[in-house]
N, C-alpha and C positions, 0 to 999 in steps of 0.2 A: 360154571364158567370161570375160567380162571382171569387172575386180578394180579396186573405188573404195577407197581408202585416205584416211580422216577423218580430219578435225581434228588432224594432226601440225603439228608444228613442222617446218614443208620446209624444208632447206636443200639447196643448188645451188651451189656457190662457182662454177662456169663458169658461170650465169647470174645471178649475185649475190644470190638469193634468201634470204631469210631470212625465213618468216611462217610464221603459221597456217595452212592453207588445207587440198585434198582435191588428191590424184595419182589421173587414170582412166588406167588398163591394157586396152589392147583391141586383141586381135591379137596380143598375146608384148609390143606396142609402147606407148611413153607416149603416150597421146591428150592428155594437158591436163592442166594445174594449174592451178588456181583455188577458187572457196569455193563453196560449198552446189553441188555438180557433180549433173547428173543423169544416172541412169544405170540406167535401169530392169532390172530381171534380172541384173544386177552381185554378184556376192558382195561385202560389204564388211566392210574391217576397222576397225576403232576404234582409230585413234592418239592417242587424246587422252593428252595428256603427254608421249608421244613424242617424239622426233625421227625424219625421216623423209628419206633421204639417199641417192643415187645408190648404187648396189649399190657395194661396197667391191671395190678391186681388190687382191690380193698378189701382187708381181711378184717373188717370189724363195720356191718352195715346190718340196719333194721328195717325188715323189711313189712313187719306189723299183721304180716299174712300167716296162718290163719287167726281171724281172731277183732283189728283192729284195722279195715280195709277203709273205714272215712277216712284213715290218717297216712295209709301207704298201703300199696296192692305191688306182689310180685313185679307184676308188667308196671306198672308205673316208677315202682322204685329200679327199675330194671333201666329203663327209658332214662329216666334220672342219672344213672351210673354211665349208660352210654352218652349223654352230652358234657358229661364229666371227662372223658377219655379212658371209664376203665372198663376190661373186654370180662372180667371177671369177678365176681363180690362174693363174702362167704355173710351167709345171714345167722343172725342173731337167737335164741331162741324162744325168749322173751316173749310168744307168741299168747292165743288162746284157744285152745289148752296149749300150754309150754309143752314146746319140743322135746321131752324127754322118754321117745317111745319109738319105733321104728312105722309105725301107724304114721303118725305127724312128720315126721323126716321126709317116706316115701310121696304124701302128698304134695311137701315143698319140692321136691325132686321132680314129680309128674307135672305139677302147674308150672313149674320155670320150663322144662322140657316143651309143652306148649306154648306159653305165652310171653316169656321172659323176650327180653333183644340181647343179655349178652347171658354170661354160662352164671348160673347158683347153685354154690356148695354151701348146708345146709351145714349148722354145728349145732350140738345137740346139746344138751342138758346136763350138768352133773348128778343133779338130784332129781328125785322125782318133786315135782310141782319146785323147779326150786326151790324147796323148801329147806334144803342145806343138812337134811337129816339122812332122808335113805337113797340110796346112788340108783341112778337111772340107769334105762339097760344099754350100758354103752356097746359092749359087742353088738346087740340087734341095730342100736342104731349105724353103727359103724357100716356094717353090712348092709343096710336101709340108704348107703350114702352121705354119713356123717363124715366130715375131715375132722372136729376136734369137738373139743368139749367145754363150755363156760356157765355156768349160773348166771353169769353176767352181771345184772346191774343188783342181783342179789346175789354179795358175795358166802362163801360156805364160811359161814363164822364156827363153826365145830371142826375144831383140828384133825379131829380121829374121822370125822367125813375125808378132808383134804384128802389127808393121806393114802388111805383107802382110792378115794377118787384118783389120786397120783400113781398108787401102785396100778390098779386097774386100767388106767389109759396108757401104761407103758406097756402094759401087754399086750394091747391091740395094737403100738404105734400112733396114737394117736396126742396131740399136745394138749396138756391144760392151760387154760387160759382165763385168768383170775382180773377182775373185778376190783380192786385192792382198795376195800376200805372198812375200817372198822366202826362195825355203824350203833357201836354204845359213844364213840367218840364223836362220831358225827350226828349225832341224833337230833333231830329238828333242825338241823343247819339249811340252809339257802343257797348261800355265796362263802368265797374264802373267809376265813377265820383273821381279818388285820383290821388296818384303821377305816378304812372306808366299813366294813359291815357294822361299825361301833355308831359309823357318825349317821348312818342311813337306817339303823334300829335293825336290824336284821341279823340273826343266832347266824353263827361261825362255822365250817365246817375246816377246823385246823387240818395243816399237813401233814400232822401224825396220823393222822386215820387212817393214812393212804401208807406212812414208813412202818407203820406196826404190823400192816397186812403182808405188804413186800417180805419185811425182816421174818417173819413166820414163815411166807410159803416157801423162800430161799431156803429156809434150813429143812422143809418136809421135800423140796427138792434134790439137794444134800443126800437125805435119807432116802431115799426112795429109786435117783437116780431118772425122773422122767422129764420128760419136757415139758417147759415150763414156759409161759407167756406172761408179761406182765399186759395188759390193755390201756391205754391211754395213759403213760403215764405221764404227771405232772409235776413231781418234788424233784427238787435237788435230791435230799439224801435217798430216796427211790432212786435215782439214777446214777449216784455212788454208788448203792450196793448192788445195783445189777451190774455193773460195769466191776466190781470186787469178783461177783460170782461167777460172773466170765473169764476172768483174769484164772479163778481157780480152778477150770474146766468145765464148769456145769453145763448142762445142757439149759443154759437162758436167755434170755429174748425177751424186748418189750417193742412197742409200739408206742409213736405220739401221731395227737391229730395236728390238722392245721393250727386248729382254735386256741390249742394252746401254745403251741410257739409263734404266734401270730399278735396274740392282745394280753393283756394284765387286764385287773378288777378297777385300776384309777382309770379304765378308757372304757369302761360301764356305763353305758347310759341309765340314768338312778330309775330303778325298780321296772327295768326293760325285760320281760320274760323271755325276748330274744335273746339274751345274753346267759340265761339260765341252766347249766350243765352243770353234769358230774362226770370227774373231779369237776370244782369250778373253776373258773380262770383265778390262775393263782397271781403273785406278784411277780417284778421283773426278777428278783434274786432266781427265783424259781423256774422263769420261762426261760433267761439264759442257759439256764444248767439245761434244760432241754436241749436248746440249739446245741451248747456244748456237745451234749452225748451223741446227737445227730452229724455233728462232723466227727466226732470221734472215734465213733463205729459203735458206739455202746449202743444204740437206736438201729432197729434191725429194721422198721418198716413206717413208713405214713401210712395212717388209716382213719377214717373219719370218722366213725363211730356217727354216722347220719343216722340220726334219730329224729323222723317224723310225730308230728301232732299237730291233731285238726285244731284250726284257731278257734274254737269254741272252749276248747282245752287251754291251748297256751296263751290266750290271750287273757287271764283271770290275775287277782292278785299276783303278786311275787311270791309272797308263802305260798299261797295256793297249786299254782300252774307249776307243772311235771317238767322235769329236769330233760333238755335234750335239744340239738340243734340241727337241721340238713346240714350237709356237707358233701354232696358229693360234685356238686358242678362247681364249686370254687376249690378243692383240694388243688390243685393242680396251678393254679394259676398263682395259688396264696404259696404253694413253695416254691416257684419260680420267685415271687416277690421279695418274700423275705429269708428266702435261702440262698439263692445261683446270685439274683439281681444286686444282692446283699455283699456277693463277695465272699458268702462262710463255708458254701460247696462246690464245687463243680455241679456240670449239666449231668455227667457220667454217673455222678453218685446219686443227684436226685433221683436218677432213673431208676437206679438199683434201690433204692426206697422203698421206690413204689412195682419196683419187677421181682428180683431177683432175691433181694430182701423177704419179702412174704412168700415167696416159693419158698422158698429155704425152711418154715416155719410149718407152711401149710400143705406144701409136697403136692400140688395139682399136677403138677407137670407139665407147667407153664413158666412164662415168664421168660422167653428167650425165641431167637429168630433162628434158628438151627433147623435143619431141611428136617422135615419129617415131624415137627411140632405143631401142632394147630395152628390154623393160620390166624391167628388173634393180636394185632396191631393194633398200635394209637400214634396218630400223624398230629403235631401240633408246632403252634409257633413260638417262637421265645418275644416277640416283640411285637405281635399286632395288639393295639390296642382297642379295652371293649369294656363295658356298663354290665354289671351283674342286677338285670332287674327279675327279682325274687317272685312276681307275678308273671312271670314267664317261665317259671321250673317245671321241670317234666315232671316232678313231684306233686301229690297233692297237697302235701304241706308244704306252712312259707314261712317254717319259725328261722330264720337267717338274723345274723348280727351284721350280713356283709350286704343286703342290698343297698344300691345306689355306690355302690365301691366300684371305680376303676379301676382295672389289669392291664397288667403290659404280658401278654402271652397267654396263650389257653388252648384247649385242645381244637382241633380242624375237623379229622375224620374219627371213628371209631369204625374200625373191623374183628368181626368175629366169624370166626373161621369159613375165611375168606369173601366173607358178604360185609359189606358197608353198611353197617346197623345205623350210623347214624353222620352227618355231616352236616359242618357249617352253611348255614343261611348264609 
């Protein structure tokens, strides 16, 4: 059935658009945007006030499947991302068995194909068992439906893996997407490396861990020639040098989450495992330089890096309980907050953040409202305002630092191509 979407505010930053007008859906595909559209037997929704925005992409999401299903399943972290506003997630591979085989890729590819509510691009493994030694079989997986490649939250601490891994993924086209931390320097750490971790007793995880990893892979980039991701990053001089490497042509690219241009370590609730991620929340010197890079263009995308665990898990000591936070039904609203609402972006750029930004990285071929694209929208407001209660997540975990936070905007509908996966209560 085809699906005519009124009088929004459409925007398109890959096609410069910015107006009032109607988006017609027909086929899964975008037929057309223009004003008073006809479209007889169409279901139609009413965007008036609206904004109306190529399906939102998050290109750094965990979705625990196979392997760790108490904590997040395909379809629930799927459901999760559709209340979020985004039509599209790539998953992590972090799984059990880890993703490093075309076996584990095609299975996350057949259960999102069934079960999921919006599209899942599976990213595979550099190593076999992450283990940062012998390189996984990135062509099978590729061909199995991998878009890129990470170790993720075990980054490849053996240079001559990187490299290799770097030459390798440029022959298939495919991005590396690095982890950046050096974990003799961070070893046993917690929380950031300053004055709160001293006063609360708790081992440091300094921001060199995270500059020493950068500063290497930039230069096996260099060499090599491939593309290259940074994941979450959080440092200032991380975001000097990536913003240097671009300047110098490289083919580079990072990513920030909400979480971290959002809070520092002094608005830590003391020894809250909801506050517990890596990187960790660094300090203000640190978060500004985020925001910097993200107005400045150095920041090619927002991404949440939702990472589910079951409260049996995350609710234990501070040392104890595993590094990682949901994210995906507050991304959206936390960058309207302290991005658009703040004065340091436009609506157009946010957009491109979270659209056109990670297309550019991740090559789906999405991210845009151009006739003949899938018809994968996100309709949201900039100023209704709403309660995030964390006991109501489509997720099965609820490690959140944001419940009981009010927003001024959030997403309305979620469509994927051209069905209404999900819509505001």
């Amino acid at each position: 059935m085809a699906l005519v979407i009124r009088n929004g505010r459409v925007i398109d930053p890959a096609s410069q658009t910015d107006r009032v007008a109607d988006v017609r859906i027909s086929g899964g595909k975008i037929a057309e945007v223009g004003t008073n559209l006809s479209a007889p037997g169409a279901e139609v929704f009413d965007a008036s006030g609206m904004v109306v925005a190529p399906g939102l992409i998050d290109m750094h999401v965990h979705l625990r499947e196979p392997g760790f299903e108490h904590a997040e399943t395909i379809e629930s972290g799927s459901r999760a991302a559709a209340a979020g506003g985004f039509t599209s997630i790539c998953c992590m591979p972090n799984t059990k068995p880890i993703n490093d085989s075309a076996t584990v890729t095609s299975y996350i590819v057949e259960r999102a194909r069934r079960l999921a509510a919006v599209n899942v691009f599976p990213i595979g493994a550099i190593t076999k068992g992450s283990g940062g030694e012998e390189l996984a079989a990135i062509g099978a997986m590729k061909a199995a439906g991998a878009v890129a490649v990470s170790d993720d939250g075990q980054p490849v601490m053996n240079s001559r893996v990187m490299r290799r891994a770097m030459e390798f993924a440029r022959s298939y086209g495919l991005p590396v997407i690095d982890h950046c931390e050096d974990l003799h320097l961070s070893a046993g750490g917690d929380m950031h490396e300053g004055r709160l971790s001293v006063r609360w007793g708790l081992r440091g995880i300094p921001a060199a861990s995270e500059d020493v990893m950068v500063a290497r892979d930039l230069v096996l980039a260099e060499l090599t020639g491939a593309r290259y991701h940074v994941a979450h990053i959080s440092t200032r001089n991380a975001v000097a040098m990536v913003e240097y490497a671009r300047r110098q042509g490289l083919a580079v690219t990072c990513e920030a989450t909400p979480h971290h241009f959002s809070i520092i370590d002094e608005q830590m609730l003391p020894y809250d495992s909801n506050y517990k991620m890596k990187p960790p929340l660094r300090g203000e010197c640190d978060r500004g330089a985020v925001v910097d890079g993200i107005v400045a263009g150095t920041v090619s995308a927002i991404a949440t890096d939702h990472a589910p665990h079951a409260g049996s898990e995350k609710m234990q000591e501070f040392e104890r309980c595993p590094f990682g936070i949901i994210g995906l039904e507050t991304a959206l609203a936390l960058a309207l907050e302290m991005l658009v609402h703040s004065g340091k972006i436009t609506l157009n750029r946010m957009i491109e953040l979270f659209t056109t930004g990670p297309e550019a990285v991740m090559r789906l071929g999405r991210g845009t409202l151009a006739p003949g694209v899938a018809g994968d929208v996100t309709i949201f407001s900039t100023d209704a305002s709403w309660t995030y209660d964390v006991n109501q997540s489509q997720s099965r975990s609820r490690n959140s630092p944001f419940h009981g936070r009010t927003f001024r905007g959030g997403p309305v509908a979620t469509i994927v191509n051209g069905d209404i996966v999900w819509r505001k209560a």
